[in-house]
N, C-alpha and C positions, 0 to 999 in steps of 0.2 A: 354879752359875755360869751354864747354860745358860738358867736362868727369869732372872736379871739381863739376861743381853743381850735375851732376851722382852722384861721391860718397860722394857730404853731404847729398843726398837725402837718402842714404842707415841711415844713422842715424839720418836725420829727422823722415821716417818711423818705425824705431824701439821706439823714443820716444813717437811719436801717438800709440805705439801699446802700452809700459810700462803707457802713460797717461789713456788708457782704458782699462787695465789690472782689473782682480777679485783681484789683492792684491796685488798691487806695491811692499810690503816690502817682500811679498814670490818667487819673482823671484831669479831665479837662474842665475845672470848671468856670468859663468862657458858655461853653454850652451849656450846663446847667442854670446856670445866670440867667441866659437869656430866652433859656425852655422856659424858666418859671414865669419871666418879666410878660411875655407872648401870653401865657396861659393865665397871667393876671389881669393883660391888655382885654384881652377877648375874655374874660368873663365882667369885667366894667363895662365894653360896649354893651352884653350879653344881657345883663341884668340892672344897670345905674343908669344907663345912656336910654331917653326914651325912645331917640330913633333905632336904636338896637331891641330893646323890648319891642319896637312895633316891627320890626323886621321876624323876630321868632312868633310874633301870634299870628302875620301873614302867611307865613311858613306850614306853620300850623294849620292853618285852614287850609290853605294849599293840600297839604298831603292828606287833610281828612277827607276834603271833595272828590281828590282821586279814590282816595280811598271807597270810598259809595261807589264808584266806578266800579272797581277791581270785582264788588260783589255780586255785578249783572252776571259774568260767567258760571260762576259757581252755584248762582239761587238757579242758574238753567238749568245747570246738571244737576246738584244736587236737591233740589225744590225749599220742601222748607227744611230741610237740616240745616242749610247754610243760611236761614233766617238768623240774624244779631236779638241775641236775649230781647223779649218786648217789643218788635216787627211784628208787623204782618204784609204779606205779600200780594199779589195783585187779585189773585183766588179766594182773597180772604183767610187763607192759613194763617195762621200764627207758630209763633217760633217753638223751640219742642227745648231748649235752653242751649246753653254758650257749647257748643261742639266743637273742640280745636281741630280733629281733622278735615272739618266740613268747611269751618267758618274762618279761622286764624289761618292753615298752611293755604289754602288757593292762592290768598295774597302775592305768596313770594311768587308763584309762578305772573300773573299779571307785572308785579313790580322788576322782577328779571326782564322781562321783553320789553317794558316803559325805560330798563337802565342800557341796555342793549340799542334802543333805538337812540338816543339822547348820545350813545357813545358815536352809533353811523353818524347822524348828521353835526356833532364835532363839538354837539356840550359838553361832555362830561371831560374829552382831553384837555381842553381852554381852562376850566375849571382843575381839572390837576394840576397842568402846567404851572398855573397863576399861585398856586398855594406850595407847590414844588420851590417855587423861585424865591417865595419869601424863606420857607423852611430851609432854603439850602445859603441864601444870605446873611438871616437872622440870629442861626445858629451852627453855621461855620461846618455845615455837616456838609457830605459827599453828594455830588447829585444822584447819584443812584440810588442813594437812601433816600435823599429829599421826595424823589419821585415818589417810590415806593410805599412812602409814608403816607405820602396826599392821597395818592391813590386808594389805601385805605378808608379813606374817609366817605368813598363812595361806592367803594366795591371791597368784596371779601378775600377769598383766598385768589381771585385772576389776578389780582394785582402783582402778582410773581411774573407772571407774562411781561408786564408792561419796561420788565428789567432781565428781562433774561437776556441778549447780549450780553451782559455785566456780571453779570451771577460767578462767571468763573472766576473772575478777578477778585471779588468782595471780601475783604479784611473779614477772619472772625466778630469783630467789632461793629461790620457794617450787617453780617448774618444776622446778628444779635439780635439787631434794629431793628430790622424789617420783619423778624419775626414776632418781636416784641408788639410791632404796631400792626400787624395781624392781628393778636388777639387783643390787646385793648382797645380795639375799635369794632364797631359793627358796618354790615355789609347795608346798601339802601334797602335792599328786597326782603333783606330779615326784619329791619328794621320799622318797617310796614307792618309786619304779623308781629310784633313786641305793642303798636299803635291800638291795634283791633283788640289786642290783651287788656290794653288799660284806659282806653278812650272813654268808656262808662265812666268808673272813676275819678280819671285824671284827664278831664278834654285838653288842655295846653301839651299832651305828653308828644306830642308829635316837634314841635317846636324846640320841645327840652331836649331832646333823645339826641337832633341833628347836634345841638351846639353842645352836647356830651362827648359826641364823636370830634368833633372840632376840639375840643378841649384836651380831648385823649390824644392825638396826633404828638405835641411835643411834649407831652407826658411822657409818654412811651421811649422819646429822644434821650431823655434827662433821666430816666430811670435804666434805658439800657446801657448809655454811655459812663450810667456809674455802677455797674453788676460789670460791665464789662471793655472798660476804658478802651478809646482806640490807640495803639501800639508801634501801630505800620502806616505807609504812606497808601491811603486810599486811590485808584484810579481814577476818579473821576473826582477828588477835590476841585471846588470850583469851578467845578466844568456844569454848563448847563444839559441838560442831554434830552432829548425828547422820547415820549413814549411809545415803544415797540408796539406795534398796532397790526393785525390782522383784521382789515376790513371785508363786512361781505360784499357781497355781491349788490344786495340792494337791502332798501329799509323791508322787504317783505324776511327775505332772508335772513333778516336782524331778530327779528321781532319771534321766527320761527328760532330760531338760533335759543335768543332768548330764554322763549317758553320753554323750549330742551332743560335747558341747564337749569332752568327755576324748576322744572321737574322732580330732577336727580335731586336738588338742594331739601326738597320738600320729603323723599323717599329718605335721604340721609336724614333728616333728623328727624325723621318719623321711628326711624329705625334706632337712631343711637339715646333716643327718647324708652326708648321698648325697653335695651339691652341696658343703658346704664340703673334706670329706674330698678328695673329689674333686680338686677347686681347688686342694687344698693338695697334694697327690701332683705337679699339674703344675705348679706354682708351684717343688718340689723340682725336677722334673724339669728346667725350666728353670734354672734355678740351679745345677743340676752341671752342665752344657751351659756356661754361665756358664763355672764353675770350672773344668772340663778346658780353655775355650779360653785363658784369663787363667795357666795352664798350674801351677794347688794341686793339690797333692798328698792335700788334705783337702776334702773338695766339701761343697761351703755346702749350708746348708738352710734353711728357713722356720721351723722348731721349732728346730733351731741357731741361729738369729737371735736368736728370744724367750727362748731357755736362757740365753744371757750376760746378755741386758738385764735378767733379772727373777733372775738368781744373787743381787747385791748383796742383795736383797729377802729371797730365802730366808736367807739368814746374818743377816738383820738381826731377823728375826720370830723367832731362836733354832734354828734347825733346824741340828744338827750340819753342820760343813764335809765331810765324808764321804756325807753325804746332800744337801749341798744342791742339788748340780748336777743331780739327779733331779726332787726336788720343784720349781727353777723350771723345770724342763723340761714337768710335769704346770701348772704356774699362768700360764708362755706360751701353753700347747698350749690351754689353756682360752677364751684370748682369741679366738682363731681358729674353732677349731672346736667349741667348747660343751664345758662339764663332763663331759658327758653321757662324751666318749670321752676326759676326765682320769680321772674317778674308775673306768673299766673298766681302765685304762692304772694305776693304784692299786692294783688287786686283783692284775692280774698282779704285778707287784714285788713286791706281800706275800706272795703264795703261793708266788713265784718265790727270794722273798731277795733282793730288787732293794736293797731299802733296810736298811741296817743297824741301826737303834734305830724303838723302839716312840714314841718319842718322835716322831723325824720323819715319822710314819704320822698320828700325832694333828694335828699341825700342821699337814699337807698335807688332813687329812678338811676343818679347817675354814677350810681358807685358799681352796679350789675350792665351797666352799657358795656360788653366789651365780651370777646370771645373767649375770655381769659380763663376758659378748663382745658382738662385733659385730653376730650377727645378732638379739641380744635387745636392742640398740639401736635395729634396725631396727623390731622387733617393738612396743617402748617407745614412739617416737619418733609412729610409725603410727597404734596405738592410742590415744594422748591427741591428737593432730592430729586422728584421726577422728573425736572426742564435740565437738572446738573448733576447726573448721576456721579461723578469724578469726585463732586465736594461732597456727598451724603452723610459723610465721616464729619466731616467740619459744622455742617447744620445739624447734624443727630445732636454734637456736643453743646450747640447753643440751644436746645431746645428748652431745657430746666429752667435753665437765667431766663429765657426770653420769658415763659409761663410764669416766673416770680416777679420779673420786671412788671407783667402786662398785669398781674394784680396789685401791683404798687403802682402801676399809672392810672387803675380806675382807681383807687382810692385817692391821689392826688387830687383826681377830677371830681370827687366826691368831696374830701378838701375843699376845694378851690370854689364849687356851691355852695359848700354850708358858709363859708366866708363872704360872698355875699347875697345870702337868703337875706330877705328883708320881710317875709310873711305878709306879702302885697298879695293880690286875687290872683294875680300870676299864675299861680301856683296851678290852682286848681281850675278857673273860671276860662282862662286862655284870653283874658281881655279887660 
């Protein structure tokens, strides 16, 4: 019963997107059709198909092995802070407990220079390409979007690079998109420190996260192009287009390259972790000040605010009514203050008993995949203004849609799992 209400929620959500659509009558649905038929294909291979199940637990082991990797640098410098809860290291220390600055950000910088090399020796463009070509066939979309879009799947905000020749030409409809599929997807190197968040918990979460991301891709197609229909004749309709590429020098220069940018990525949201937390503590605070003088008995909050407004949503995506009030609490919480402290705010509940079925754990992994707040609107919005200063004007105004699209395409993908969760070991065991 519970995978039915999953998928009427897949077309409840597309109607709230066609109801708040720029021009109900200019959608194309041609591409919605076949956004959804893709993102039903690939979640049957994903979840029904065994050789697709055995592809996501390979996956999965995959990035946890690396993952062990990633931790030699950090236990160098940092000793045992960056020991994982329950380690002990070669000294015989043991761990002092789960420390995200020590133990979850080093990650991205190691997994920045692993995405960085993969990109010199010419994996990761064959693999955009390959998913560009289907995305820009399947669903009649522009190649520049198509590109853009795949690219996401593997990388964060550089993916504006891989299209910037094009950027000046791009239809507000094509803006839309690519901004859309910016924030409902996550970057690989993030996507490593979300792994080390919930790997205790959730061992399969490495397998899940990828084909979240996968799933969000024409999510993002089918929710932007109905927020915001295309209008005008795109440039690059049908055109295949390859991706702008600044290669280094060498894999040493890549790798060094890399670790830079995985740097800065780790300072940003170390930083926008500080300020929005922060913000939001006093935004609480002001709000019970509020509440005691208006003279409730129950004092309002910021995250109580977003809990009511995005409940309907959790019930709607199939996530038990006994769970649901948690999980829109973790998919508000998101919009505010980044994934980053939904999916920590995830682990505790699971380990705690916060949430009653394994179901609502699965729903909530892929409903919070996605960059889908405010400050990676900012981050979005900046970045593609900075490579086309002339359009700033034309991206500023897609930015809202793109941030409402990109939380109606993780909830699709969250849809789209609870439809077919089948409460197999999957889940949780990875095997």
């Amino acid at each position: 019963m519970s995978n039915l209400v999953s998928f009427a929620g897949i077309f409840i959500l597309i109607l709230i997107a066609w109801g708040l659509s720029a021009d109900r009558r200019a959608v194309r649905w041609k591409v919605v059709v076949s956004g959804v038929l893709m993102q039903l294909l690939i979640g049957f291979l994903v979840f029904m198909f065994p050789p697709g199940r055995s592809v996501i637990i390979h996956l999965n082991n995959i990035v946890v092995k690396v993952l062990e990797s990633a931790s030699a640098g950090s236990e160098f410098l940092f000793g045992r802070l960056a020991l994982s809860p329950g380690s002990t290291n070669a000294a015989g220390e043991t761990s002092l407990g789960f420390i995200l600055a020590f133990q979850a950000l080093p990650t991205i910088v190691f997994f920045s220079s692993l995405m960085a090399l993969l990109y010199y020796f010419g994996v990761l463009p064959k693999l955009i390409k390959l998913f560009a070509k289907l995305f820009s066939k399947l669903m009649s979309i522009s190649g520049a979007e198509s590109l853009c879009v795949a690219s996401n799947i593997f990388v964060g905000v550089e993916s504006a690079t891989a299209i910037r020749p094009y950027l000046m030409r791009m239809t507000k409809s094509e803006l839309c998109t690519v901004l859309t599929a910016g924030m409902s997807t996550i970057a690989s190197s993030v996507m490593a420190f979300y792994v080390f968040i919930l790997k205790g918990q959730f061992p399969s979460i490495a397998g899940h996260l990828i084909s979240a991301s996968v799933l969000s891709a024409p999510a993002a197609v089918v929710m932007s192009k109905l927020l915001v229909p295309e209008t005008a004749s795109p440039a690059t309709l049908g055109v295949e287009i390859e991706p702008y590429q600044e290669k280094d020098p060498s894999a040493t220069d890549s790798i060094i390259r890399g670790a830079n940018e995985g740097l800065k990525l780790v300072f940003g949201i170390a930083a926008m972790l500080i300020a929005f937390l922060g913000l939001m503590s006093l935004a609480d605070m002001i709000l019970a000040w509020v509440s005691a003088l208006i003279g409730l008995e129950t004092g309002i909050s910021l995250s109580g605010i977003l809990k009511y407004i995005f409940y309907p949503f959790a019930l709607i995506v199939g996530v038990p009514s006994d769970d649901a009030m948690e999980v829109s609490r973790l998919v508000g919480q998101r919009l505010i203050v980044t994934e980053v402290k939904s999916y920590q705010d995830l682990a505790i509940l699971m380990s705690s008993g916060g949430l009653h079925h394994a179901r609502s754990v699965f729903i909530a992994a892929y409903a919070l995949c996605g960059f889908a707040h405010i400050a990676s609107l900012a981050i979005f919005v900046g970045g593609f203004s900075a490579l086309v200063p002339e359009r700033t004007a034309d991206i500023s105004s897609q930015g809202l849609r793109g941030l409402l699209a990109a939380n109606l395409a993780c909830l699709m993908t969250a849809a789209i799992a609870g439809l077919f969760y089948s409460g197999g070991d999957l889940l949780l065991t990875g095997g």
